[in-house]
N, C-alpha and C positions, 0 to 999 in steps of 0.2 A: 504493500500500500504506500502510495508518496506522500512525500510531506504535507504537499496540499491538501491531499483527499482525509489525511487524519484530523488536522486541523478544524477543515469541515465540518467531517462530521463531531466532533466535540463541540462546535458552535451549534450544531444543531440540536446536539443533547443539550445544551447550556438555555435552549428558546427555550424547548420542551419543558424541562426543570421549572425555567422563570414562567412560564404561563399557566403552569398549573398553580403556582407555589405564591402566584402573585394576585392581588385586586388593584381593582378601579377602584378612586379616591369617589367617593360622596359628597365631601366638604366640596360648598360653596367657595371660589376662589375670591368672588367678592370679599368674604369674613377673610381673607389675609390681609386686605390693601389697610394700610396705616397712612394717610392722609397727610399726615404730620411729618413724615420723612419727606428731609429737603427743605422745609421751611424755616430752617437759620442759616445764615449764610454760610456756603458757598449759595446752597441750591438755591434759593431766593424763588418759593413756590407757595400756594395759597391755600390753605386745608379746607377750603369752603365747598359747596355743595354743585353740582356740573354734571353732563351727560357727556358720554363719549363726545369729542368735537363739539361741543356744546355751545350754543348763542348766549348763553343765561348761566352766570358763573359767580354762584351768591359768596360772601366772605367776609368775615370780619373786616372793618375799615379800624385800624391801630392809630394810636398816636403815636407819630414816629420825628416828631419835628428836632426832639433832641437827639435823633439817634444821626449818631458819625460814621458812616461809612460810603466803600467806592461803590457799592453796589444796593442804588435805593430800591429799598424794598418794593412790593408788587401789593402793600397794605397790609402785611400782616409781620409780627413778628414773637414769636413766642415769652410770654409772662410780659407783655405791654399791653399796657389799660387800652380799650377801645370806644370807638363813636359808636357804632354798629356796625350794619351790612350794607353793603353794595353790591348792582347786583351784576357787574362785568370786569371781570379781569381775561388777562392771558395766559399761559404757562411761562412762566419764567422770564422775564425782560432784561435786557439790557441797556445800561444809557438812561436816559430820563425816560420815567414810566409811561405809563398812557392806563386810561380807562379809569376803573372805581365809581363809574357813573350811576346816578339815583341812588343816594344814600338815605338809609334807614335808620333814624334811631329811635328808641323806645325811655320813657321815664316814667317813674309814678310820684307822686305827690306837687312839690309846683315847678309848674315849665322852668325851664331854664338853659337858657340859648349861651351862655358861658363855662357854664360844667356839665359839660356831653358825655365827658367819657366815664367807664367803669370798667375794673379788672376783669377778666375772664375768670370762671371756675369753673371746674368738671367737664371741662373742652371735651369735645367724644365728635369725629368725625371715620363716615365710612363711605365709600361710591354714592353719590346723588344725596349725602344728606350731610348736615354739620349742626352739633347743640353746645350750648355754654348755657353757665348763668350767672347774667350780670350780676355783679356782689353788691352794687347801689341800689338798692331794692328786691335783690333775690328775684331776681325775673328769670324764669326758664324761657330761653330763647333757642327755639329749632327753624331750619331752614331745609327744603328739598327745592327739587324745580322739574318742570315740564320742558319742552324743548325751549322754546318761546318766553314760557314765563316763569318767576318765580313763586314760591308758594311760603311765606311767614307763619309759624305760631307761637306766640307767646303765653304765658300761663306764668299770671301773678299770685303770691302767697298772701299780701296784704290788701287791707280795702283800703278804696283810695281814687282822686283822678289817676286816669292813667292819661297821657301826650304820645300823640307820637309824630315827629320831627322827620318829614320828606326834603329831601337837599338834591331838585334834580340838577344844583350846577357843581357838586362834587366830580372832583376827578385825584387821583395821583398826582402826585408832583414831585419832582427832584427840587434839590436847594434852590431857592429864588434865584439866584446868580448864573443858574445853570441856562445856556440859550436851549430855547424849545420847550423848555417848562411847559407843561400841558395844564389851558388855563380855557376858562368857562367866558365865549364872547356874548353870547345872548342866550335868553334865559325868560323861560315863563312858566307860571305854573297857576292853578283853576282849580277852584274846590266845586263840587260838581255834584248835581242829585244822586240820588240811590246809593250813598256811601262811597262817593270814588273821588279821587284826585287826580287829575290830567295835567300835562304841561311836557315839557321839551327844553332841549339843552344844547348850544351850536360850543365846539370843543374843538383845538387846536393847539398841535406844539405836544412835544414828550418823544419818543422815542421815534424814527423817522423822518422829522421836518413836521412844516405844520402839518400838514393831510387833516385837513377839517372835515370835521362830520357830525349830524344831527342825531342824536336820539330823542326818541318820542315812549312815552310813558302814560300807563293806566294805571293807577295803585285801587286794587276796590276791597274793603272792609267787610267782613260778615256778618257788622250789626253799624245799626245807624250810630254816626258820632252825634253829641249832642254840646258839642262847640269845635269852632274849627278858625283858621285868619292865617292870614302868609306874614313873612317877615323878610328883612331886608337888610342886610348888614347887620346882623343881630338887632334892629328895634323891630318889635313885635308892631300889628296891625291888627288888632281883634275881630273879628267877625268882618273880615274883607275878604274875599273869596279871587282876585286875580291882583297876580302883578304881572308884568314884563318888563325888561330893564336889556339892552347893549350896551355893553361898554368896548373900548379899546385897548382895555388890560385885563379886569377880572372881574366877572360878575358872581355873588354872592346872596341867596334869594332862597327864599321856598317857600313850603306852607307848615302847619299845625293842622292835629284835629285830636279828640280830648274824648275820655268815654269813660263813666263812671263805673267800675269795677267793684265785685268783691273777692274773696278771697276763694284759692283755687280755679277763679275765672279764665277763662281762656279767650284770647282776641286771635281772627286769622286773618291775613291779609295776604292778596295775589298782585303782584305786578307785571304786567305785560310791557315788555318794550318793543319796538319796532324803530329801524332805522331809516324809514319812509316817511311815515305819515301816524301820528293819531289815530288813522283810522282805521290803518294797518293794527297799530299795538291794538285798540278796541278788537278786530278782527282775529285777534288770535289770543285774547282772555276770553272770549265765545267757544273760542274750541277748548278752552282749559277748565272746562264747567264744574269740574268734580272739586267740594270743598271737603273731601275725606283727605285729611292730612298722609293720614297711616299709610293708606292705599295707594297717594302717589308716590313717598315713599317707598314701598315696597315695589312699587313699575317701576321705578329708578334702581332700584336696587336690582330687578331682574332684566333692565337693559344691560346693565354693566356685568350682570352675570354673563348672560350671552356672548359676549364681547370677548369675555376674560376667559372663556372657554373654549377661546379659539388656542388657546394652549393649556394643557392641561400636564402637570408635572408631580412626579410621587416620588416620595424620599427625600431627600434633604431634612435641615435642622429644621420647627418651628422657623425661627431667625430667616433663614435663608427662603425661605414659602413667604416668609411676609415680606422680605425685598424684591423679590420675583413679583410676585403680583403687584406691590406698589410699582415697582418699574415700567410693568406692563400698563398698569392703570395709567402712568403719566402720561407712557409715548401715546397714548390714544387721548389728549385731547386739543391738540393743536394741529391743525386750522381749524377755525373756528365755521359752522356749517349756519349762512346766513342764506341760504337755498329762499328765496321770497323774500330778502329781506334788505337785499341790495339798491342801495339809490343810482347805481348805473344804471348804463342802457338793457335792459330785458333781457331774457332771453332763456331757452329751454335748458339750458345748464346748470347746476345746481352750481351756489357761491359758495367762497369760502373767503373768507380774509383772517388775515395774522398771519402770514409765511412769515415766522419770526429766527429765522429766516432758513434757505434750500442751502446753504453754504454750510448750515448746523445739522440739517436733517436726513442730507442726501447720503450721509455715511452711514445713519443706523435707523434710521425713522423709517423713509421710505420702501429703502427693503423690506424691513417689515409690514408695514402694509403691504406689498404688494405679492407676500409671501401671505398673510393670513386676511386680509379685506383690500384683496385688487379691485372691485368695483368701489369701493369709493377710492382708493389711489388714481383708480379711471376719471373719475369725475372732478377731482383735484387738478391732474392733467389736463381735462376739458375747459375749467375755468381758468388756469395760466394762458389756452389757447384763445382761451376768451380774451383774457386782455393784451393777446397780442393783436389779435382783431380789432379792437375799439380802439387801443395806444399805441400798436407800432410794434412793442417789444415784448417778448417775453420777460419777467419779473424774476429778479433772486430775491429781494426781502418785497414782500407788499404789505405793506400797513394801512389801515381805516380807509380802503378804497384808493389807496395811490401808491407809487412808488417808494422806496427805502433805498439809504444809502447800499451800496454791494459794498462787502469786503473781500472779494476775493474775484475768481472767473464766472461765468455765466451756468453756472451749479444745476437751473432748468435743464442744461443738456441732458448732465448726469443720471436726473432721474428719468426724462422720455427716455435714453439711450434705453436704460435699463428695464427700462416697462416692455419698447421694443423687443429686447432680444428676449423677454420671458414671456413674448407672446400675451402680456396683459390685454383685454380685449375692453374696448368704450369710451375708445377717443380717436383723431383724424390723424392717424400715420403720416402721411401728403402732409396736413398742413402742419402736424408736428415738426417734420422735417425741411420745412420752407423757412417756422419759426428760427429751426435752430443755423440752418446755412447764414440769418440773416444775423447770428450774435456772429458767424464765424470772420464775413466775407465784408458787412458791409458799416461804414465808421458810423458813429454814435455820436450822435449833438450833444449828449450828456452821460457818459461812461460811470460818471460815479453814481446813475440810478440805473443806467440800463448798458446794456449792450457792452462794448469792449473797448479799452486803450488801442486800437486798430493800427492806428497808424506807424509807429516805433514798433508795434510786434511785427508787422507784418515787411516791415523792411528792415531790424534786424535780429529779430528772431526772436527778441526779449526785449521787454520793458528795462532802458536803462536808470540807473540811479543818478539824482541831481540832490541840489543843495534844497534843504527844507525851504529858505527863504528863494528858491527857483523858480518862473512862473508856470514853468514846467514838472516840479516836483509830484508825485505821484505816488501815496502811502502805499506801502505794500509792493511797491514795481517789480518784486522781485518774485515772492510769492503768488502775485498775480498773474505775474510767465509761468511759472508751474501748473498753477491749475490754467492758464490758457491752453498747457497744454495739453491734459489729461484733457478740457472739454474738447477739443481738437480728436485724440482718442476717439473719446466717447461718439463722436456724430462719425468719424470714420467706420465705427462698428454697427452703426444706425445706416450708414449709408450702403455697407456688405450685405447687411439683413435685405434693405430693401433693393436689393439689385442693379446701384449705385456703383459701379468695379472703378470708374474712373476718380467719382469723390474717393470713394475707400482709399485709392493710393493715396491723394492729394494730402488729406485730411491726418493719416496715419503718418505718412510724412512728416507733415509741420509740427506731429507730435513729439517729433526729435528735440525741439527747441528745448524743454526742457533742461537735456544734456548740455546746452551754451550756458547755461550757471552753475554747472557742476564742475569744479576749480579742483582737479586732479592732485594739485597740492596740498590742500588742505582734507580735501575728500568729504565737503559739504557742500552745496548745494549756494550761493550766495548771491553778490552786487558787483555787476560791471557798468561802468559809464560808456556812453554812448561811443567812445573809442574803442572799446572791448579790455578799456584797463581794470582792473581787477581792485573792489574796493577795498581798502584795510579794516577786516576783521578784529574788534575788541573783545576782552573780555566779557562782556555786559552782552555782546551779540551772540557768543556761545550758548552764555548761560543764563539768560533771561529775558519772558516776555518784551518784546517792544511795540507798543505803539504807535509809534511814528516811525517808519525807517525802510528797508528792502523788506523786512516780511513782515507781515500784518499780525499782531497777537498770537506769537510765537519765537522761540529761539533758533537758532540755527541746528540745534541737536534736535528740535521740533519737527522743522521741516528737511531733515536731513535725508528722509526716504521719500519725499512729496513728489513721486511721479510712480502710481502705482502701477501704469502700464510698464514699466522698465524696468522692473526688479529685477530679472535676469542680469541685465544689461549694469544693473550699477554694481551686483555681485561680479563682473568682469573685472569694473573700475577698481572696485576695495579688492581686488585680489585672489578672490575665488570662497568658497564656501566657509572657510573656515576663517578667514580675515573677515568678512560679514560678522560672523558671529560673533566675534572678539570685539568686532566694533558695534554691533547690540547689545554683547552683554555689559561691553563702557558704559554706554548709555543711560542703562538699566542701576548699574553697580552707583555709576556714581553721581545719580538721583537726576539725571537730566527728564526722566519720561513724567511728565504729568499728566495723572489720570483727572483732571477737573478741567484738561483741553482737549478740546475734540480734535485741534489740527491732527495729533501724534496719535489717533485711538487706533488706529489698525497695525502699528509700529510693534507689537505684541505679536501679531498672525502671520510677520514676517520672515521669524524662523524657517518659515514649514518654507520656504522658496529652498533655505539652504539645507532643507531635509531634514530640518533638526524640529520633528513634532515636541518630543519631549518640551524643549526651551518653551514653546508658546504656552506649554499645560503649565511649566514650572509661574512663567510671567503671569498668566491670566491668574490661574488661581489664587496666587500670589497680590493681585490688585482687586480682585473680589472679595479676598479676606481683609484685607489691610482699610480698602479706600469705602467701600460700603456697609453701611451698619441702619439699626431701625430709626436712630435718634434724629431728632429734628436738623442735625447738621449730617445727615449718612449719606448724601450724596457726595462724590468728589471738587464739584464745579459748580457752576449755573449748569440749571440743568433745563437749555432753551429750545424750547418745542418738545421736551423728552430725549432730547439726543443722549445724554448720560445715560438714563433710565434704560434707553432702547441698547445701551452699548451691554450694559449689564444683561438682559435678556437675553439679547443672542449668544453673549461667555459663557452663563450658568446654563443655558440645555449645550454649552457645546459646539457649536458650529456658528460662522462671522461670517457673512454676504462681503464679496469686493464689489462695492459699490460702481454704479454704472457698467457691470458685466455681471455675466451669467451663470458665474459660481461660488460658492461656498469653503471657507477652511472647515477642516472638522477638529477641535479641540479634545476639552478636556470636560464635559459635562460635571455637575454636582450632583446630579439628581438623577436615581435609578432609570425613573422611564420618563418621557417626555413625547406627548401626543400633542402633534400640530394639526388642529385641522387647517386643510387648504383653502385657497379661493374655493376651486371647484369640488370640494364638500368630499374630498378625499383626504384618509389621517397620514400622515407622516409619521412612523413613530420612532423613535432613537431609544435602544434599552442601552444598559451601561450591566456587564456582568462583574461582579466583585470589586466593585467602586468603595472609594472610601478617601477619606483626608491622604492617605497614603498611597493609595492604591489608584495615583491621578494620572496614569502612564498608558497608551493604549499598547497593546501587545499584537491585538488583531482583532479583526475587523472582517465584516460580513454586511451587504445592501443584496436585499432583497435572496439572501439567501446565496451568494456568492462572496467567492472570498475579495475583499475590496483593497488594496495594497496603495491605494493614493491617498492624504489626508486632505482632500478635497473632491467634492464632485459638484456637479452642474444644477441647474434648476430643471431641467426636463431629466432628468434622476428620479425625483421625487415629488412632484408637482400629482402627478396621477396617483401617488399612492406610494409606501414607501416604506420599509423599515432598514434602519440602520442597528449593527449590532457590535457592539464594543467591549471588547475583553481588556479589563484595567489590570493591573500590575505595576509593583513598587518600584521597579526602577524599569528606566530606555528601553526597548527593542529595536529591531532593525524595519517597523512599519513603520510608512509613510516617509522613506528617506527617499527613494529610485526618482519618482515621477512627481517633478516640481508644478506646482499650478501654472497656467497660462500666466505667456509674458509677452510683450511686443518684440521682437527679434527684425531689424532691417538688415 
């Protein structure tokens, strides 16, 4: 019998064992997600109540005016007194915030428009729901929501007036000094029969430029108030029922309305917003009819079940099931699904706004959708095409209905390329592919929202380096060429698919550029000036983030692998297999890899090029135990749109998507079995035999009931269906060394 065939069949006796010997998990995946992980900084996230993708994203509004740091918070930060709820945020921001709009606060005994706030207690948040209770009156305050709207209950212990304080011209804001501060221009608000408050908020300025935009608001009561009046700067107007007010810096305005309670009483209130019209928001508190708190609670909590089911994992710590599913939970809720609810031009595609932004998400977000919810990745794809149709270009950050600065190449490629070659189906291939020829081929009126530095790339190959005071200076010119050229890549691999032979050379070509800032002396990646002279390298450029310079939020040891299509090809340059490795595991040894930047995340899954699987099991595991944990700081980073969140996901079952291409490394899983269902409603399942802290090594390996000797394989692998089987052991084997993943080779 050969070695193969022993092997075999011992994998085969090993299913048999494990399938009898094992169950299906019961537990709701929902009951792991902790809400609270990632909400002190780094991760800068909000534990309020949201649907997948969610319009309506209720959250405590903190007092944060004293608080010091680089990174303002998104309204919340743990053991800080709060106003109340607001009912839009986004996942994770950077730069000066945006949103927190229609703020809610609740008081009981006399109004009082100067001490708003009160501490949190007994915080408890889960999928679609978040409860406290204010300590300035013991008020139990829960929150869930509907797509559309939010849904309030409060339940006071005292008798007493109760108040409660609508501020539809709240938003976030970064330090007053900061440009773009996101600030309220005009403002109205109407107390209105049948127990409802109406009014609207014009908003501009915070994280992307101004990109103004209206919300429209219906607050409606469960029972008749029986006093109500707006205010205005903090002086009260008693029983006046509208104000409006513009200003040219910040307007400040709302209403009151007052309801005599007694004790154990419960008040509910629903708020519907719409980014239309009034009569939009009225039009969708119609559809939210139900005042059963419990019950919509509980559809919220069985959307996110559904959702979170699309992977389902057994074994691991407690610990480790509850960072999984928190992570899972995050990467699903950015972009935000405003399907009907957009003030653009029409049209049968569903919206989405917050790309915050494809330069963060295209590495680990999108793949995932488009491995577990490809029709909405379809339809995301559909609305970028959208506003290439209405604006010209396709978008790497889109904020409140307009463009965002880009920090980096045209990252849209990346994901069409990759929807392309995985055969994703429910968007315009053609004109996807017109969109992206037109980031490649044609120059840009304004590169730092759209489209590309054309000009210097394309006549010398790479963005040169000038003097910051240059009127030609250009942040990032360096790392900008890198990813100009992976997007180059990517549409050349879009162009092979679609039958394009002459793009495909052209395109894979230009993808060389790349290799003109890879400085053979130093053997990193850097800054030449427009002569091809070579810039002097500092200390400070090795070993720490820069802001302003050749690479955009990142170090030179960051971006030292930034051309994923050439791994082979830079394993030539360092010297061959084993100088790679010497120089990853520098890297690695002497702390250059941060896991709370997304530039360097796939810098880990690099080993496997030089055959060396072991190394990526040692490094992953290694940055799973260390960099994430459940506590309100267990994220590594920001963690923006879920990128962090989704990096963690794909580690812990094991297997990393190469972004904009069609395969997968296979790692080091934590967890015995791991069921993905697919788009098309077929499970994937990855078991792990003889797993353990120690036992993080694969020995061999079995897809689909063959022996599998690559540590990677494809997405038409496993898309139809699919088990992978993984024999662990305590130290290296000689799997996964022979047959390195795809690489560009001219």
């Amino acid at each position: 019998m050969s070695k193969h065939i022993r092997i075999l069949s011992c994998l085969v006796v090993f299913i048999l064992f494990y399938s009898c010997t094992s169950k299906d998990s019961s537990d709701n995946p929902a009951d792991y997600v902790d809400p609270f992980i990632g909400t002190d900084i780094p991760g800068n996230l909000y534990p309020g109540a949201v649907l997948p993708f969610g319009m309506v994203c209720i959250s405590p509004e903190c007092d944060l005016k004293s608080l010091k740091c680089d990174q303002p918070p998104l309204g919340y930060r743990p053991n800080m007194p709060a106003y109340g709820f607001s009912q839009t945020h986004i996942n994770s921001d950077f730069g000066n915030p945006r949103y927190g709009n229609i703020l809610v606060i609740t008081q009981i005994g006399q109004l009082d428009l100067k001490n708003k706030t009160s501490m949190l207690v007994n915080e408890k948040a889960s999928p679609g729901y978040f409860s406290a209770t204010l300590a300035k009156g013991n008020i139990k305050a829960e929150v869930t929501t509907f797509e559309k709207v939010g849904f309030h209950r409060y339940t006071y212990s005292e008798k007493g007036p109760v108040h409660f304080i609508i501020d539809p011209s709240a938003s976030l804001t970064g330090p007053e000094s900061s440009e773009g501060t996101s600030k309220c221009k005009m403002c109205e608000v109407t107390i209105l029969p049948d127990n409802k408050v109406q009014g609207y908020g014009r908003f501009e300025g915070g994280r992307g430029g101004l990109n103004p935009y209206n919300i429209y608001f219906i607050a409606e009561f469960n029972q008749p108030f029986n006093e109500y009046g707006i205010w205005n700067n903090g002086i009260i107007s008693h029983n006046e029922k509208s104000i409006q007010e513009q200003s040219d810096n910040n307007v400040s305005l709302g209403a009151y309305v007052s309801f005599n309670i007694n004790p154990g009483e419960r008040i509910k209130l629903k708020i519907a917003i719409s980014y239309v019209s009034n009569e939009k928001a009225q039009a969708n508190l119609d559809e939210a009819s139900s005042w059963d708190f419990n019950k919509i609670k509980n559809r919220a909590s069985k959307i996110w079940q559904n959702h979170l089911n699309k992977i389902v994992v057994e074994g691991g710590t407690k610990e480790q099931n509850t960072i999984f599913y928190t992570a899972l939970y995050h990467s699903l809720l950015a972009p935000r699904d405003l399907s009907g609810e957009n003030p653009s031009p029409e049209s049968s595609v569903p919206d989405y706004w917050d790309y915050y932004s494809i330069w963060n998400t295209y590495r680990t977000v999108n793949p995932l959708l488009m491995l577990i919810l490809p029709d909405r990745q379809a339809q995301m794809i559909e609305y970028i095409l959208k506003i290439y149709n209405n604006r010209g270009w396709l978008p790497d950050t889109w904020i409140a209905g307009d463009y965002a600065r880009i920090q980096g190449g045209t990252n849209a490629d990346v994901v069409i390329t990759e929807a392309i070659l995985k055969n994703i189906k429910g968007f315009n291939y053609d004109l996807a592919y017109i969109a992206m020829k037109k980031n490649a081929d044609i120059l840009s009126e304004n590169p730092l929202f759209y489209g590309k530095f054309l000009e210097q790339y394309l006549n010398l190959g790479y963005l040169p380096v000038t003097s910051v005071a240059d009127k030609e200076f250009i942040n990032g010119a360096s790392s900008r060429t890198l990813e100009y050229a992976y997007n180059d890549y990517c549409l050349s691999l879009a162009a092979k698919k679609l039958g394009k032979n002459a793009d495909y050379e052209m395109y894979s070509g230009r993808s060389l550029n790349a290799l003109k800032l890879f400085n053979p002396e130093t053997m990193f990646f850097w800054a030449r000036d427009k002569y091809g002279n070579w810039q002097r390298a500092t200390d400070e450029d090795y070993n720490y983030v820069q802001k302003t310079g050749p690479l955009y939020d990142g170090s030179m040891w960051h971006y030292s692998m930034s051309a994923p299509h050439l791994i082979s090809k830079l394993i030539e340059l360092h010297g061959g297999k084993e100088a790679i490795v010497e120089f990853l595991d520098e890297l690695f040894n002497r702390g250059h890899f941060n896991p709370g930047n997304i530039v360097n995340s796939n810098i880990p899954w690099l080993y496997i090029y030089a055959g060396r699987p072991d190394k990526t099991a040692d490094r992953v595991r290694w940055i799973l135990d260390t960099y994430y944990n459940t506590q309100p700081d267990g994220i590594p980073g920001q963690d923006i749109s879920g990128s962090l969140s989704a990096w963690y996901v794909w580690s812990a079952i094991g297997i990393y998507p190469m972004a904009g291409q069609d395969f997968y490394f296979i790692g080091s899983p934590v967890f015995a079995k791991t069921t993905i269902v697919t788009g098309k409603g077929k499970e994937f399942v990855i078991r792990t035999l003889n797993n353990s802290n120690e036992n993080k090594y694969v020995l061999s390996a079995s897809l689909n009931g063959k022996l599998w000797d690559k540590a990677w394989f494809q997405h038409k692998d496993i898309i139809n269906g699919a088990e992978l089987v993984l024999i662990m052991g305590t130290e290296p084997s000689d799997w996964g060394k022979t047959i390195p993943p795809p690489s560009y080779v001219k």
